[in-house]
N, C-alpha and C positions, 0 to 999 in steps of 0.2 A: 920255152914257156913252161912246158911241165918243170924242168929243172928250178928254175925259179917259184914255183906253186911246194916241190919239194923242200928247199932251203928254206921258203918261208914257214911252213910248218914245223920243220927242225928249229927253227931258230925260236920259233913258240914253244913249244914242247921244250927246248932247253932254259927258257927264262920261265916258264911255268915250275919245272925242276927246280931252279934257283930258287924262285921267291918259298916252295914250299922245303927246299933246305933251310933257308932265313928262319922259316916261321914254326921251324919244329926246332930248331935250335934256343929260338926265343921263349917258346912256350917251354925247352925244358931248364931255361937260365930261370923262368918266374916260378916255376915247380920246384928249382933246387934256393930260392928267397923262400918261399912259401915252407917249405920242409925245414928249413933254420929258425923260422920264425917260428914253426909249431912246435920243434924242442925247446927253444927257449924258454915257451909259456907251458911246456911240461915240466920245466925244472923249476920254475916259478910253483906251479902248482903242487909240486909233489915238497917244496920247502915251505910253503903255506901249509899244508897238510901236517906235517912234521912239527910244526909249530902247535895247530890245533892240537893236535894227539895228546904235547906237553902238556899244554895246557890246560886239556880234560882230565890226564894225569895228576895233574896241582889240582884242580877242582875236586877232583874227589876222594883226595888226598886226607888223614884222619885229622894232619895238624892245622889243615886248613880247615876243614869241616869245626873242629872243637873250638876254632878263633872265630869264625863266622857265629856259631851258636851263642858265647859268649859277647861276643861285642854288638851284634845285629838284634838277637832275641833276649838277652840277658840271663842267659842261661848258665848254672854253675853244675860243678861235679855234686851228686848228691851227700849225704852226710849219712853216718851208719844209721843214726834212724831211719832212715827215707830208705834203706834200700831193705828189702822185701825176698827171701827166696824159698822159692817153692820146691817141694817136695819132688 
């Protein structure tokens, strides 16, 4: 009787073992999706960013700035009169 009270504890204890090799294995298959996933959306965001950068680049760019003034506010280059220099 004790032999059997032995085995069966063994035999618990070794599918106890099992399921928690199952379950650290699984948990580290969804950590290594998770970790894929979250380079991906770094490389997304560091090429969005890259984009931005340009694109603040052109905005504040002279030949952009002089075509916006001109076409948006009506603004022209001044004419020798109009321009004014101080001592």
């Amino acid at each position: 009787m004790r032999l059997f009270h032995f085995s069966v504890i063994m035999l618990f204890l070794f599918l106890l073992a099992g399921i928690a090799h199952v379950w650290v294995n699984f948990q580290r298959t969804q950590m290594g999706y998770a970790l894929i996933q979250s380079k991906r959306e770094i490389l997304q965001i560091e090429e969005h960013n890259r984009k931005l950068k340009l694109e603040i680049a052109y905005l504040k760019s002279p030949e952009h700035l002089e075509g916006k003034a001109i076409k948006e506010f009506g603004l022209k280059h001044p004419t020798v009169e109009q321009v004014v220099f101080l001592p």
